[in-house]
DRENMI-93503 format. One record per residue: residue in three letters; y, x, z of N, C-alpha, C in turn. Coordinates in steps of 0.05 Angstrom, whole numbers, padded with zeros to 5 digits, always signed. Layout:
AlaYXZYXZYXZ/...
END
This chain:
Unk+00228-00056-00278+00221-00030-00291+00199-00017-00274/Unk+00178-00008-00286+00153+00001-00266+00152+00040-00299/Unk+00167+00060-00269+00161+00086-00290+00137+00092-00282/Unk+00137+00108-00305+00116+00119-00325+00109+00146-00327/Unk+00099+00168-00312+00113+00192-00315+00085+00213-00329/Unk+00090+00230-00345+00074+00248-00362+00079+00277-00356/Unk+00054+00292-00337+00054+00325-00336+00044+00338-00361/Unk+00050+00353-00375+00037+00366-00389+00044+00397-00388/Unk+00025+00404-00392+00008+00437-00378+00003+00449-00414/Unk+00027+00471-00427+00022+00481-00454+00015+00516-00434/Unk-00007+00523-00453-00019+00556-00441-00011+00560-00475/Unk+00002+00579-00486+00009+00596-00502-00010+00617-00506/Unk-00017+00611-00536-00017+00641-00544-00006+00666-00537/Unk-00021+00687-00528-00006+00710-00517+00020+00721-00538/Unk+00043+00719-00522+00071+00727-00539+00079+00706-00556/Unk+00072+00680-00545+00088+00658-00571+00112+00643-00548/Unk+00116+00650-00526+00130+00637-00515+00159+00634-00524/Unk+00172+00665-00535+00192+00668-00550+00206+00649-00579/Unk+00180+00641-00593+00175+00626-00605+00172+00597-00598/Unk+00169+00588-00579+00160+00554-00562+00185+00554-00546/Unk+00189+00569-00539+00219+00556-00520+00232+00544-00529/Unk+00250+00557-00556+00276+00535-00566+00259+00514-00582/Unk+00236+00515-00583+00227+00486-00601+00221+00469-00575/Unk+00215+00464-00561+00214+00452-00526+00244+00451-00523/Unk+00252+00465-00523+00286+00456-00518+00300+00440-00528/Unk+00297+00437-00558+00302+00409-00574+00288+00394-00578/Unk+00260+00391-00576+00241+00372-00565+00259+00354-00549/Unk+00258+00362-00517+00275+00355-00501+00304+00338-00507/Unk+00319+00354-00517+00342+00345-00529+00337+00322-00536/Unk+00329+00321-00553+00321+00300-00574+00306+00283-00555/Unk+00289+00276-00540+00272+00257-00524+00285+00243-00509/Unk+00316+00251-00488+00326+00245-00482+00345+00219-00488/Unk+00347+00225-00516+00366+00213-00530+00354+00188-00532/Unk+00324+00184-00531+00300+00161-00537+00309+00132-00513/Unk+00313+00110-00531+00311+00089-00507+00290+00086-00492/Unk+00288+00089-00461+00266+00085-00441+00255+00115-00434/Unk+00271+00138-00446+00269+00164-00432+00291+00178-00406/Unk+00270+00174-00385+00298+00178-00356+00290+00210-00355/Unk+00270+00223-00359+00277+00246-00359+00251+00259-00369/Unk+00262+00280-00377+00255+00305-00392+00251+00330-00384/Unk+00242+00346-00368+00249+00371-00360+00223+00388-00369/Unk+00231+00403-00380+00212+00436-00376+00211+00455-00357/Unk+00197+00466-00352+00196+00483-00333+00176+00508-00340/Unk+00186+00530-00328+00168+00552-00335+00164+00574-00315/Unk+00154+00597-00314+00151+00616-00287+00148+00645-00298/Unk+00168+00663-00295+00172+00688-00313+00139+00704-00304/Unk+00137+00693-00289+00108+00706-00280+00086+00701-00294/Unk+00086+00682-00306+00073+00663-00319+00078+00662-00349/Unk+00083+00677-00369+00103+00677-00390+00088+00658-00416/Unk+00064+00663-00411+00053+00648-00420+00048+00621-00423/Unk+00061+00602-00402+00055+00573-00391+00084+00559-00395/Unk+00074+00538-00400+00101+00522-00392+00100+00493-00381/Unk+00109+00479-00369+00097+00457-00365+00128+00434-00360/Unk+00118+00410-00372+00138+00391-00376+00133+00365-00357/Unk+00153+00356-00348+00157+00329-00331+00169+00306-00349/Unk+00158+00293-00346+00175+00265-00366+00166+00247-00357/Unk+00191+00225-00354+00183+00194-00336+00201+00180-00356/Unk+00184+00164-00359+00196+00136-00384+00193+00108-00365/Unk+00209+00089-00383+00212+00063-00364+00188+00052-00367/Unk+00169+00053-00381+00143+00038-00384+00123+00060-00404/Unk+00095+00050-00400+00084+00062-00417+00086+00064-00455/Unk+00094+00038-00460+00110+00027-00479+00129+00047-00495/Unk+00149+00054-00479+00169+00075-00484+00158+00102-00487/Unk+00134+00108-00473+00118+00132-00478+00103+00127-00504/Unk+00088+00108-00515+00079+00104-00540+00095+00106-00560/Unk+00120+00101-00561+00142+00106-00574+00154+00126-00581/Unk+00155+00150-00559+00159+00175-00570+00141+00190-00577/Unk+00113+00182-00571+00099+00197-00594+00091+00188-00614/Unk+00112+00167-00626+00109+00164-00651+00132+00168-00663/Unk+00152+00181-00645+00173+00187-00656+00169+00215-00678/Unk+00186+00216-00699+00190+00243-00723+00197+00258-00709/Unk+00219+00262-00688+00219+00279-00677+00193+00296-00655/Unk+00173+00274-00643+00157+00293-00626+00133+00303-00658/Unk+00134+00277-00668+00112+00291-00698+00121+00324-00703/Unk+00147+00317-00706+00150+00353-00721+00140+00374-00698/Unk+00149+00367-00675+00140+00378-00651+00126+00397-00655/Unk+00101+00367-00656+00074+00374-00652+00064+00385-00671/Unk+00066+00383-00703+00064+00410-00715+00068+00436-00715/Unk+00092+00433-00712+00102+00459-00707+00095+00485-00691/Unk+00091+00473-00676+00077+00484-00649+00049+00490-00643/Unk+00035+00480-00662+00004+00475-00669-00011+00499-00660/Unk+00004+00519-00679-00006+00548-00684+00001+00563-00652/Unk+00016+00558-00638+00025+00567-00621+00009+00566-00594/Unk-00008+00544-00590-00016+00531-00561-00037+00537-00574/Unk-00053+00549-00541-00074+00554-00546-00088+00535-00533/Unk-00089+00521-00509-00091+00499-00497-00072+00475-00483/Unk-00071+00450-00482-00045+00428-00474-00071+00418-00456/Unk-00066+00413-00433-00065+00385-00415-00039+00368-00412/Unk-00048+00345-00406-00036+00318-00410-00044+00302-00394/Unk-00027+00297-00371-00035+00277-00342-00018+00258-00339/Unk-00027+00233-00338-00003+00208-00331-00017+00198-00305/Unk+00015+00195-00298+00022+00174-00275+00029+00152-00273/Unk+00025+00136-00257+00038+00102-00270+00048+00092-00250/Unk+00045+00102-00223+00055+00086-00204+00068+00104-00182/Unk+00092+00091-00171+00111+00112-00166+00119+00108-00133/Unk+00108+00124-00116+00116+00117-00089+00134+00121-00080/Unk+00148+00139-00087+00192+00145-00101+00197+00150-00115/Unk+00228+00144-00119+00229+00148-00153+00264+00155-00144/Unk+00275+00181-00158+00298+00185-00152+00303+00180-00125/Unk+00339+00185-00117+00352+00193-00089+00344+00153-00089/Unk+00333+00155-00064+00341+00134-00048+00364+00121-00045/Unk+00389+00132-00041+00402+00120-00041+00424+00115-00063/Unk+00423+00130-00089+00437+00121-00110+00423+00103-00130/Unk+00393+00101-00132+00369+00088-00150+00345+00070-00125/Unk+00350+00043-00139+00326+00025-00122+00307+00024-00152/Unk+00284+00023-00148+00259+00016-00163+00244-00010-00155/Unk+00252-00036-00165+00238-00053-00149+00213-00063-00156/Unk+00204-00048-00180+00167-00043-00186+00155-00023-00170/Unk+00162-00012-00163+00154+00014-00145+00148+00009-00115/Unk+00131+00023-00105+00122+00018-00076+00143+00038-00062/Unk+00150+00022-00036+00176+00039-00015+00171+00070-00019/Unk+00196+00078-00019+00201+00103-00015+00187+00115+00005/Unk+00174+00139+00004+00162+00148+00028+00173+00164+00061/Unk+00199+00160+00051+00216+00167+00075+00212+00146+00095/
END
């Protein structure tokens, strides 16, 4: 298994965050559920109300081509259309740790940096 991992950077329309949260929340939900999705997380900064930004590591790039062709990120991404005023979208592909060391080995992955 060699992960796969995707930042993405959504800047909101001023005052749509109210609106984008619970659709990102079942986004999530739902991505999770996807074979070759190890995680999912959103993240946001009350300071920041405007921003939100997502972590996601899949088992291969493969598994990432897959959920965005999933119905579920399609509706997503409509939905949400009107909402985002700008998305960045950064991948990573190679992983110098990956999870606790000592409960997860990655043997595509270069040693842990500890």
């Amino acid at each position: 298994m060699r992960p796969f991992a995707v930042a993405v950077r959504f800047v909101l329309h001023t005052g749509q965050s109210e609106k984008f949260a619970p659709l990102i929340r079942q986004q999530a939900a739902q991505s999770l559920t996807e074979p070759g999705c190890l995680v999912f997380e959103v993240w946001c900064d009350p300071s920041r109300a405007d921003e939100m930004f997502l972590w996601e590591v899949y088992e291969s790039p493969e598994a990432f081509d897959s959920h965005l062709k999933s119905d579920h990120f399609q509706q997503f991404d409509a939905a949400v259309k009107g909402l985002v005023r700008t998305k960045s979208v950064e991948v990573w592909n190679t992983a110098l740790s990956f999870g606790r060391p000592e409960s997860r080995e990655t043997p595509d992955s270069d040693q842990s940096l500890s």
